[in-house]
N, C-alpha and C positions, 0 to 999 in steps of 0.2 A: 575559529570560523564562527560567524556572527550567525545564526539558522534560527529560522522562522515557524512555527509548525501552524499553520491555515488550512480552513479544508479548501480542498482541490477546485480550479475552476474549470466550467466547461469547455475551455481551450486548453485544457492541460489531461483533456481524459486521455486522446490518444498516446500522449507521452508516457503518462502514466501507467496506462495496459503496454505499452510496449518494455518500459525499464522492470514493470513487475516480472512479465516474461521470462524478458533476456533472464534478469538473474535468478528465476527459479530455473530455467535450463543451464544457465553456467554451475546453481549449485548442483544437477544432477535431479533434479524433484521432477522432471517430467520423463519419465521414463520411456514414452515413445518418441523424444526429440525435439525439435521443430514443430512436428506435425501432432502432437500427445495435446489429445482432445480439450484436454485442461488448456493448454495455451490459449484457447481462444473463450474458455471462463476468463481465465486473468485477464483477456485485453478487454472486458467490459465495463468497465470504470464505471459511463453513464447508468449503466444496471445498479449496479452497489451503489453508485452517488444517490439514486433515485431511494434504495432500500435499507439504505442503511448512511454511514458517516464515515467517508471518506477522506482523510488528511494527507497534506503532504509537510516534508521539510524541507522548504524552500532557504539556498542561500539569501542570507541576509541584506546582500549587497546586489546580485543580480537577480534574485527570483530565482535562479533557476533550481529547478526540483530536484531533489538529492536522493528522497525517497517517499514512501506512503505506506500508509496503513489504511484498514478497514475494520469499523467499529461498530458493531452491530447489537443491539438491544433483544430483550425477547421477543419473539412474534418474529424478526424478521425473517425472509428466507436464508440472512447470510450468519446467522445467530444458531445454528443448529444445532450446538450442545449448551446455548443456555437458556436456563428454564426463568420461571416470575422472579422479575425483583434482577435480573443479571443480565450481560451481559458476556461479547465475546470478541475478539481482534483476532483480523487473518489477514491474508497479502501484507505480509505485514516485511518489506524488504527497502535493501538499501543498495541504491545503483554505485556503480564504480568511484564517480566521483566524492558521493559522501563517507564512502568507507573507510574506516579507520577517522575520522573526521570528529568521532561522534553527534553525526547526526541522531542517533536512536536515544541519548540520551535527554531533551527535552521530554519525549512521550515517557519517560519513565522516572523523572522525578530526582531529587536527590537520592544518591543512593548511598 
């Protein structure tokens, strides 16, 4: 699979809080459900876009988004365990389609 890693655009935020969601609740990370307060952190995309650097990995061939991360510098608010000179990545998931795919592996480099 051919994947693209671009940061996110503004008609891809709500996609994006929504596949961040779904798969933190399918992996069990929101503890109150649906409803578990954090859900509706994850679906602010436009927030983190604005505070930090939000990517996705987009199929090659259609665009469509497979997953995203959130890449935040110090100072930011989404940065909060790293200090001068560091950073730090969270929402950092992969929807159905990209998984097993290796989509996570462009953000990480040969390994």
């Amino acid at each position: 699979m051919d994947i693209t890693i671009r940061p996110v655009r503004q008609a891809e935020f709500e996609t994006v809080g929504e596949l961040v969601a779904e798969v933190y609740l399918a992996e069990g990370l929101l503890h109150g459900g649906a409803h578990d307060p954090y859900a509706a952190e994850l679906r602010k995309v436009a927030h983190r876009a604005e505070h930090a650097e939000v990517l996705v990995a987009a199929d090659g061939v259609d665009g469509a988004v497979l997953g995203a991360v959130t890449f935040a510098a110090h100072g930011s608010p989404y940065a909060e365990l790293a200090g001068p000179g560091r950073a730090s990545s969270g929402c950092w998931r992969c929807g159905p389609r990209g998984a097993g795919a290796a989509s996570g592996r462009p953000w990480c480099g040969p390994v």
